[in-house]
C-alpha positions as a Markdown table, in Angstrom:
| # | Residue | x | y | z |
|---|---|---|---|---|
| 1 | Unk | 114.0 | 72.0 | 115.2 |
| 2 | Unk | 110.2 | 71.4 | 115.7 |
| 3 | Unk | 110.9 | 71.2 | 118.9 |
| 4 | Unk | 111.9 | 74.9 | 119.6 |
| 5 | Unk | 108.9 | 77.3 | 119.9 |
| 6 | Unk | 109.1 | 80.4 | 118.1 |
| 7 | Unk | 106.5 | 83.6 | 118.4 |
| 8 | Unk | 106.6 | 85.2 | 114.6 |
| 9 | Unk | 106.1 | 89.0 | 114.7 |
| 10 | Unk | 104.8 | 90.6 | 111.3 |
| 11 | Unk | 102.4 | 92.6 | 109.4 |
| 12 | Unk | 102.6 | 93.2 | 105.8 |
| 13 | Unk | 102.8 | 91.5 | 102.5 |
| 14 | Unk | 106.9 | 91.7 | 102.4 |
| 15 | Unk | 106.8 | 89.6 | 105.5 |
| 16 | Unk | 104.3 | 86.9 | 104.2 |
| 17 | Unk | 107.0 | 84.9 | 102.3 |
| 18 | Unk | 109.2 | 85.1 | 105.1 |
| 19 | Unk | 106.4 | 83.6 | 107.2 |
| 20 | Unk | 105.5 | 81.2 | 105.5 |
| 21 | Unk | 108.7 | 79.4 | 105.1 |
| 22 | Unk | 109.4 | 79.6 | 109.0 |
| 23 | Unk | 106.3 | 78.2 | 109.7 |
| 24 | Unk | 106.6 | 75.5 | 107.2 |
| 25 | Unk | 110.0 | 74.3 | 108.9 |
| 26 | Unk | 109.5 | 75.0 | 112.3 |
| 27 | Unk | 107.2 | 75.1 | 115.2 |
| 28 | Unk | 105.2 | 78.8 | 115.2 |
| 29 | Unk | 103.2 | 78.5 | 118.0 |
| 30 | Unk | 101.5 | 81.9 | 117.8 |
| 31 | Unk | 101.8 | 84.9 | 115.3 |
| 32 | Unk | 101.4 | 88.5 | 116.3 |
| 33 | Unk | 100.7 | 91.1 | 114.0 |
| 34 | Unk | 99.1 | 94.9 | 114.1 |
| 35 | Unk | 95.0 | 94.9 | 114.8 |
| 36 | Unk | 92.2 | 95.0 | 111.6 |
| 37 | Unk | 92.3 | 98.1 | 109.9 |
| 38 | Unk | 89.3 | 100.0 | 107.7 |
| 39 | Unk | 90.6 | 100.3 | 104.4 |
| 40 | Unk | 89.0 | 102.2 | 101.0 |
| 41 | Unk | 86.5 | 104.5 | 100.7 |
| 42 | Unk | 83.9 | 102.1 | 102.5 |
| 43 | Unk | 86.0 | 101.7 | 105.4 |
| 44 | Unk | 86.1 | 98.0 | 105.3 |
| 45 | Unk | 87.5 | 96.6 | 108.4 |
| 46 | Unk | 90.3 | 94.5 | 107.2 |
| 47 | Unk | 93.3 | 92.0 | 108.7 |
| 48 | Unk | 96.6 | 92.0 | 107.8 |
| 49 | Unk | 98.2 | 89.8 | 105.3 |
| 50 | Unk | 100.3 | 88.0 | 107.9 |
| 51 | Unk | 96.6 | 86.8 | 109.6 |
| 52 | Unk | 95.2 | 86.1 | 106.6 |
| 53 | Unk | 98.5 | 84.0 | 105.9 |
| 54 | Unk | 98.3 | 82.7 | 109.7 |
| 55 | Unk | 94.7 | 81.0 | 109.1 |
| 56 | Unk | 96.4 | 78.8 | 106.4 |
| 57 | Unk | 98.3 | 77.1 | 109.7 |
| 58 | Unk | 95.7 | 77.2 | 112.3 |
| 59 | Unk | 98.2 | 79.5 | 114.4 |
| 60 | Unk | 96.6 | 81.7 | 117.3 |
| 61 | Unk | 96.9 | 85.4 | 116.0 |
| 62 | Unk | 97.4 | 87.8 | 119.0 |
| 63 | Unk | 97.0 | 91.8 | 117.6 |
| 64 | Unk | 97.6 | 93.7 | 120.7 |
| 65 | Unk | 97.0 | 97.6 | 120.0 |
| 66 | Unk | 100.4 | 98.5 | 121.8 |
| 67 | Unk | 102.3 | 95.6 | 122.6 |
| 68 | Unk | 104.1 | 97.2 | 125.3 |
| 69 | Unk | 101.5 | 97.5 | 127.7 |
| 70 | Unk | 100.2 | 93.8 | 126.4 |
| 71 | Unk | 103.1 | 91.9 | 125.9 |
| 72 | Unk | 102.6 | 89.5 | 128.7 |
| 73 | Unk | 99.9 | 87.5 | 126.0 |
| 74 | Unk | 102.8 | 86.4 | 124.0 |
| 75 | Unk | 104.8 | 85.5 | 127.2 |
| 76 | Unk | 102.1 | 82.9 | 127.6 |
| 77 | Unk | 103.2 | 80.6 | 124.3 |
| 78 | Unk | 106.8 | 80.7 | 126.1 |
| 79 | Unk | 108.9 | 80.8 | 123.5 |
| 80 | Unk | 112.3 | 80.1 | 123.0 |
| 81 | Unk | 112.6 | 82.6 | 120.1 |
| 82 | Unk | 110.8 | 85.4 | 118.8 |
| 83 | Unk | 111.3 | 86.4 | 114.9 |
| 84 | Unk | 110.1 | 89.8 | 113.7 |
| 85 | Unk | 109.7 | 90.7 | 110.1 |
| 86 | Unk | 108.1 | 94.6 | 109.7 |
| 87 | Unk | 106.2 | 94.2 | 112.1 |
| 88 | Unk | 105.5 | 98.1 | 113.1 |
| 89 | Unk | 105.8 | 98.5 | 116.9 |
| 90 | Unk | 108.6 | 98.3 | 119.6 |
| 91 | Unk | 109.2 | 95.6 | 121.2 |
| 92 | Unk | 110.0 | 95.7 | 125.3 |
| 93 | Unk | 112.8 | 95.0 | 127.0 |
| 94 | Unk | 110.5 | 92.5 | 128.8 |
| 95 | Unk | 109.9 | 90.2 | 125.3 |
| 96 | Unk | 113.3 | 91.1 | 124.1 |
| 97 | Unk | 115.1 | 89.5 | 127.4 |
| 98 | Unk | 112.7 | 86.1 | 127.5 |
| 99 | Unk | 113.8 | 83.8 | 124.9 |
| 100 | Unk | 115.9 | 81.7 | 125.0 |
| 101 | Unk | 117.5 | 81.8 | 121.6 |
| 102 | Unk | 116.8 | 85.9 | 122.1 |
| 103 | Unk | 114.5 | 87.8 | 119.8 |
| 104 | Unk | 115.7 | 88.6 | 116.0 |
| 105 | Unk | 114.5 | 90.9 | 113.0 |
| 106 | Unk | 114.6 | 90.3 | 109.6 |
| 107 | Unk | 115.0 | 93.8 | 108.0 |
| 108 | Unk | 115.3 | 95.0 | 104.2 |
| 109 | Unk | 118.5 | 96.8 | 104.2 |
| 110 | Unk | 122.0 | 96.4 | 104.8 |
| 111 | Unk | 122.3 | 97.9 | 108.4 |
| 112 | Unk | 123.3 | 100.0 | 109.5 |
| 113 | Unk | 122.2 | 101.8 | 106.5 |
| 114 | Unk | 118.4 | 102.6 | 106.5 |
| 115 | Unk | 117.5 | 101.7 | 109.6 |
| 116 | Unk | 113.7 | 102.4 | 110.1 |
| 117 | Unk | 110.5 | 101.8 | 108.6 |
| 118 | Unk | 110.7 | 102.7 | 105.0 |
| 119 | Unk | 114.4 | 101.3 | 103.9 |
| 120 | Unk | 113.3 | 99.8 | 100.1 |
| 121 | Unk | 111.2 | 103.1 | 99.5 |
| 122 | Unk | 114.4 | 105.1 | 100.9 |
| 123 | Unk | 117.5 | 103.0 | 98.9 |
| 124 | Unk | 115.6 | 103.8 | 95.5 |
| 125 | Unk | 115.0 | 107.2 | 96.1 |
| 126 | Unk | 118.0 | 108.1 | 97.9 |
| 127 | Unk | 119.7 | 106.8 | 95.2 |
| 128 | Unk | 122.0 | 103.6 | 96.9 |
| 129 | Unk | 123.5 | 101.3 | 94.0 |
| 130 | Unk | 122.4 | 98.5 | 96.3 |
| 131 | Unk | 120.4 | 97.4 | 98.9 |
| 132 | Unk | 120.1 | 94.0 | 100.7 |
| 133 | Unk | 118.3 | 91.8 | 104.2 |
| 134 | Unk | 119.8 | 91.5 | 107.4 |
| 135 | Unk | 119.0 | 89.8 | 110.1 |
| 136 | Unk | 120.3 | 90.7 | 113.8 |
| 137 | Unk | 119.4 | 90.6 | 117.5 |
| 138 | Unk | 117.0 | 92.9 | 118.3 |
| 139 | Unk | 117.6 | 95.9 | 120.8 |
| 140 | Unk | 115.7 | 98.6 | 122.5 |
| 141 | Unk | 117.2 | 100.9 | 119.9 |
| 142 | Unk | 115.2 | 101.1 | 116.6 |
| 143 | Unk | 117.4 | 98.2 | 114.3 |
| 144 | Unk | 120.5 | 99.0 | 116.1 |
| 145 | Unk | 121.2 | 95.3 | 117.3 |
| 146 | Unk | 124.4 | 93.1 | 116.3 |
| 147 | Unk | 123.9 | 91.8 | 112.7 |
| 148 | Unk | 124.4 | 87.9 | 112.6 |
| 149 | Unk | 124.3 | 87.7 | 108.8 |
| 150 | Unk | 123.4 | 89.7 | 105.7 |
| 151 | Unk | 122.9 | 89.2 | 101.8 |
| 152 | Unk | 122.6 | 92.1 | 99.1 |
| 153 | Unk | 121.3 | 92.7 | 95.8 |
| 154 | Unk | 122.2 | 95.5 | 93.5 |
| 155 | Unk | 119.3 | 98.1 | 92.6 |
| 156 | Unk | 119.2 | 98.2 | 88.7 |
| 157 | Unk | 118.0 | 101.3 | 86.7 |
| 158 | Unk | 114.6 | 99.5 | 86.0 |
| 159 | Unk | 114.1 | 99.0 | 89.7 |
| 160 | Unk | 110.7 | 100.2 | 91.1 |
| 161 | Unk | 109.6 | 99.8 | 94.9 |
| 162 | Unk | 107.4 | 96.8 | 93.4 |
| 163 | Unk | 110.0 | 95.1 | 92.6 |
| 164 | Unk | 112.9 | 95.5 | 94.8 |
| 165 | Unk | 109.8 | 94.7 | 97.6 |
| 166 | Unk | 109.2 | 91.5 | 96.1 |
| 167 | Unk | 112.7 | 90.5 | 95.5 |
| 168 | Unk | 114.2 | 91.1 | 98.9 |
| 169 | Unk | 111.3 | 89.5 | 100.8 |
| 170 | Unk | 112.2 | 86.2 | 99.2 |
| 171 | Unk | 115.8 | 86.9 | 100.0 |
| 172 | Unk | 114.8 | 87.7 | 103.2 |
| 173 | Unk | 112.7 | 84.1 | 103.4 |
| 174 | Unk | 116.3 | 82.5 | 102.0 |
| 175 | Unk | 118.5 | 84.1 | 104.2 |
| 176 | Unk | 116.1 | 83.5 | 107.1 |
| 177 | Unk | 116.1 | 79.7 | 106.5 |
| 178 | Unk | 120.2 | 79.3 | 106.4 |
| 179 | Unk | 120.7 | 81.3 | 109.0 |
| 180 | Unk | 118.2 | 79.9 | 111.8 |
| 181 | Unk | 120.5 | 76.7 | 112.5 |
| 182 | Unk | 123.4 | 78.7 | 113.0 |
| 183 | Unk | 121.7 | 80.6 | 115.1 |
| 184 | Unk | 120.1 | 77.9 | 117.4 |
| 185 | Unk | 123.4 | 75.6 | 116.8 |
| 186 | Unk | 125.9 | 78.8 | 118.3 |
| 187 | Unk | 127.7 | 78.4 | 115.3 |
| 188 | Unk | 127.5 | 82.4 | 114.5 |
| 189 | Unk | 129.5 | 85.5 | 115.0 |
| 190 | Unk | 127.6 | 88.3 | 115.5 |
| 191 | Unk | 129.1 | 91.8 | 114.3 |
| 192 | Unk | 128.5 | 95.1 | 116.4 |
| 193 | Unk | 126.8 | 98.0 | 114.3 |
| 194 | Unk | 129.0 | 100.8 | 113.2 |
| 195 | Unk | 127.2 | 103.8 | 114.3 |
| 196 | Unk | 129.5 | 105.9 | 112.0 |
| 197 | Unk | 127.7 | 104.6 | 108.7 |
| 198 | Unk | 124.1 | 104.4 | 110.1 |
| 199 | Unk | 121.4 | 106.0 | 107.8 |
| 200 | Unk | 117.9 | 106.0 | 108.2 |
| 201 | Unk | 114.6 | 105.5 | 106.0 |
| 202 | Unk | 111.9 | 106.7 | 108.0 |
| 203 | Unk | 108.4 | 106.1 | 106.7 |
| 204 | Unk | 107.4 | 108.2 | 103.8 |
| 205 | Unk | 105.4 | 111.0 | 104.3 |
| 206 | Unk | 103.0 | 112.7 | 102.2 |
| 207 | Unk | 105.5 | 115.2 | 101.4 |
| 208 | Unk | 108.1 | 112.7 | 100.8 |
| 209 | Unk | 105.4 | 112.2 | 97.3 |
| 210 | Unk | 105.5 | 115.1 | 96.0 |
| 211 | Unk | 107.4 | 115.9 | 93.2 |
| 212 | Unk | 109.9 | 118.5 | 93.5 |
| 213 | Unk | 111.3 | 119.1 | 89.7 |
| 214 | Unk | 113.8 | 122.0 | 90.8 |
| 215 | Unk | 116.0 | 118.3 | 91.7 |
| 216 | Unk | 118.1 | 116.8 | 89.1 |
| 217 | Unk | 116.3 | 114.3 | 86.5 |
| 218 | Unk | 118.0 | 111.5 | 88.3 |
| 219 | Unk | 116.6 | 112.8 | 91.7 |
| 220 | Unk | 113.2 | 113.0 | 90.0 |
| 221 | Unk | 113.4 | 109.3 | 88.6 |
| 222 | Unk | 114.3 | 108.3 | 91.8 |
| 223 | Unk | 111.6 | 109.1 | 93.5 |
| 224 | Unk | 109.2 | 108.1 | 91.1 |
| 225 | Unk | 110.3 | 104.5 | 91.4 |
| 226 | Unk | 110.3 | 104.5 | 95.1 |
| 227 | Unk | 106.8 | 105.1 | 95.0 |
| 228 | Unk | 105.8 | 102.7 | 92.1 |
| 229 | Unk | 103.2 | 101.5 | 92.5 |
| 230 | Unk | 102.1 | 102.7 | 95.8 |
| 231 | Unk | 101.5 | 105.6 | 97.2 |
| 232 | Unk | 102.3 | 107.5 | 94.1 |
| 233 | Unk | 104.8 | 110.3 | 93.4 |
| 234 | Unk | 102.2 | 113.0 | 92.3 |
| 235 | Unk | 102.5 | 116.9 | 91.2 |
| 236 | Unk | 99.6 | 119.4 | 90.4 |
| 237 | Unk | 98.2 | 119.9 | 86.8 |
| 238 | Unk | 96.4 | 122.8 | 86.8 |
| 239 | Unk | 95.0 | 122.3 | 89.8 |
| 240 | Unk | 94.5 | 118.5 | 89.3 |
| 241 | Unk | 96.6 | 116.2 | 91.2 |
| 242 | Unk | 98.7 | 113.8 | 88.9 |
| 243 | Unk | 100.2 | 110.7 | 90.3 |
| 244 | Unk | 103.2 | 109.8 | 87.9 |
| 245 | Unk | 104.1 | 106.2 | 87.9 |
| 246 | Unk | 106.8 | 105.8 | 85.0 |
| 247 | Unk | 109.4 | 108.2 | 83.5 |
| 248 | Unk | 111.8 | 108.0 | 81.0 |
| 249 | Unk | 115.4 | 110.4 | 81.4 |
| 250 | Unk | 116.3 | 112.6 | 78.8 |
| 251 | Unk | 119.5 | 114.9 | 78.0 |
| 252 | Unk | 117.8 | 117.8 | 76.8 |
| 253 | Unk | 118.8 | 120.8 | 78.7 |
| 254 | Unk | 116.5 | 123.9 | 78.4 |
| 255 | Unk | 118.9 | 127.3 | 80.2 |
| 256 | Unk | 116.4 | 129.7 | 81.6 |
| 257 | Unk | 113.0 | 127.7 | 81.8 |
| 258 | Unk | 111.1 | 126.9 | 85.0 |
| 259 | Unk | 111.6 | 123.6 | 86.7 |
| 260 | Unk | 108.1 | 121.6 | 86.3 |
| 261 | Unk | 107.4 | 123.6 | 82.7 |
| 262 | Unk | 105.9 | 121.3 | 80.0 |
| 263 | Unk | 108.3 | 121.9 | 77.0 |
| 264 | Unk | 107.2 | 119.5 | 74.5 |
| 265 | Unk | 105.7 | 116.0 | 74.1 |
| 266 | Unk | 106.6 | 112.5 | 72.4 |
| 267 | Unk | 104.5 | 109.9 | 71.0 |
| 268 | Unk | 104.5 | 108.4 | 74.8 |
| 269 | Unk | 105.5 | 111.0 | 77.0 |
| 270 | Unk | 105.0 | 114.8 | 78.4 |
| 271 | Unk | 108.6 | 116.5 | 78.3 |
| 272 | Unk | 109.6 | 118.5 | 81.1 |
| 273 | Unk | 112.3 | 119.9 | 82.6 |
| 274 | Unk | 114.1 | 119.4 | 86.1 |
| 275 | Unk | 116.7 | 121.6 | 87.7 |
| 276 | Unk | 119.2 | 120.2 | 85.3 |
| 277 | Unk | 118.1 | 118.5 | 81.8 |
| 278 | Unk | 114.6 | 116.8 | 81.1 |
| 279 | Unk | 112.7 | 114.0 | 82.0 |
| 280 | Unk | 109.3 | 112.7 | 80.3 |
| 281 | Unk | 106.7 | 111.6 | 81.8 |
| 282 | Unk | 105.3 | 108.3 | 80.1 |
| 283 | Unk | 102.6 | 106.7 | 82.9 |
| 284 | Unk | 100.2 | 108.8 | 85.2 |
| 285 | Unk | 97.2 | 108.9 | 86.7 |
| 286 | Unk | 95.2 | 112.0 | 86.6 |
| 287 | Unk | 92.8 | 112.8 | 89.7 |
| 288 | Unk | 89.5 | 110.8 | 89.7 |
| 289 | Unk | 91.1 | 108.8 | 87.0 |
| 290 | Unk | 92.7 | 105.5 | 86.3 |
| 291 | Unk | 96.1 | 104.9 | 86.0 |
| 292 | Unk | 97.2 | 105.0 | 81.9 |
| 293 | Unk | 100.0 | 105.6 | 79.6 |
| 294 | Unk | 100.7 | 109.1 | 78.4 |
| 295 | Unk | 100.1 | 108.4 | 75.0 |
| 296 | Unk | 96.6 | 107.0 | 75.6 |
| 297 | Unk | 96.3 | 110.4 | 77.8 |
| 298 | Unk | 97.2 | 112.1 | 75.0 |
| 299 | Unk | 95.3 | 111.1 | 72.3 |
| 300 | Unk | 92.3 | 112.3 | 74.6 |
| 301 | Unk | 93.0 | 116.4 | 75.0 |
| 302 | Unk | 94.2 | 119.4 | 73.0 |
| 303 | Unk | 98.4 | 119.5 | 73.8 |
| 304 | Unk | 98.8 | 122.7 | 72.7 |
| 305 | Unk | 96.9 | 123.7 | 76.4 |
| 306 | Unk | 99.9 | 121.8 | 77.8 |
| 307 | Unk | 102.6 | 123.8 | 76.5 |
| 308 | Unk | 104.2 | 126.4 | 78.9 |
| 309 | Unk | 101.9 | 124.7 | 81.8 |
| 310 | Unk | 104.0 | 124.3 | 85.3 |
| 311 | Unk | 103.4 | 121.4 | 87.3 |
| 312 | Unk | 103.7 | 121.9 | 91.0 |
């Protein structure tokens, strides 16, 4: 197997493990990934975990801004299979036709549901009883080539976008490792998409974080654990914008009352209601503010102010 070069195509943390294992069993001879970015409030120019994981191997790093005017860099290693793990651009029809073993993607979802960008943040808050990897040749269409082999996990109650992330990119590393042989052996059958199922999970916009409490409780749960622990669901407190990280469901209905009104409170939670029972809010982060548990929020402020306050 060493003796097959292989180009790996990544950029974030969910890829690293997957990374890691392929270059620890096989011959990477050059890793691409998205250029430095500034992050934080001082605008610190900073690489992306898959370079940072790269320098641990001594593998060239190529970051080209779009790799479809600069592919010919990576044509240059010559290799005989490219693997791409969220790695954030299109590739062209020029990489995709090269190697020999063809190019392939190891994507967090069972395709063809969720194809795009986002599919863990979308399969908790879209509300999918599971979720899973796939790996498949790649095509000019966005995750639309045939799927050589796939593994799922089911999405529990508890499930937040922490850790549904963390346990599908080492199922992803898993399923990556069995299925390479079969793959370079021939001893694989790969299946056509069905375009009839296909769903998509675009990245999340800002808009996709806001809270929208006229939706059910379930609905509203959802999308709080899609966005645990980054970026946030968030809604406005007079005038204050509230990230809320943790919720708990309740079966309280409340007939006539606002969506968003604060009806009452619990030792660890702010009650309010959603367009069909309750739901209580039990971790947030208020604007300028750490990240805390409602009850330590509490103790802090006057709750009667709270009372018959909307959040938007």
């Amino acid at each position: 197997m060493k003796d097959i070069k292989i180009v790996f195509m990544g950029t974030p943390d969910f890829a690293v493990p997957i990374f890691k294992a392929l270059a620890d069993n096989y011959n990477v001879v050059a890793v691409v990934t998205q250029p430095d970015k500034k992050v934080g409030r001082k605008q610190i120019l900073t690489p992306t975990p898959i370079k940072e994981a790269s320098a641990l191997y001594n593998i060239p790093v190529l970051q080209p801004v779009k790799i479809r005017n600069e592919y010919e860099e990576v044509l240059k290693y010559e290799p005989d299979m490219i693997v791409t793990c969220a790695y954030g651009q299109i590739l062209p029809k020029e990489l995709l036709d090269y190697p020999k073993y063809k190019c392939i993607n190891v994507h967090a979802s069972l395709l063809p549901k969720l194809r795009g960008g986002a599919p863990i943040h979308h399969a908790i808050m879209d509300g999918y009883d599971k979720t899973g990897i796939t790996i498949m040749y790649m095509d000019v269409k966005m995750d639309a080539g045939n799927i050589i082999s796939q593994s799922e996990t089911p999405i529990t109650k508890d499930d937040t976008l922490g850790s549904l992330h963390d346990r599908l990119s080492e199922m992803g590393k898993d399923l990556l490792l069995e299925t390479l042989p079969n793959i370079i052996s021939g001893n694989i059958n790969p299946i056509k998409q069905d375009e009839t199922e296909v769903t998509y999970g675009y990245n999340i916009t800002k808009e996709d974080e806001k809270i929208d409490f006229t939706k059910t409780n379930i609905q509203v749960d959802n999308k709080v654990r899609a966005l645990n622990p980054t970026p946030g669901a968030y809604t406005t407190l007079n005038g204050k914008r509230m990230k809320v990280y943790d919720v708990r469901l309740s079966d309280r209905y409340y007939a006539n009352t606002l969506p968003g009104t604060i009806v009452g409170f619990e030792k660890d939670g702010i009650r309010v209601v959603t367009g069909d029972k309750e739901i209580i809010l039990t971790g947030i982060a208020i604007e300028g503010k750490k990240r805390c548990l409602v009850k330590d929020y509490l103790n802090g402020i006057d709750k009667k102010e709270l009372l018959g306050v909307v959040l938007k």
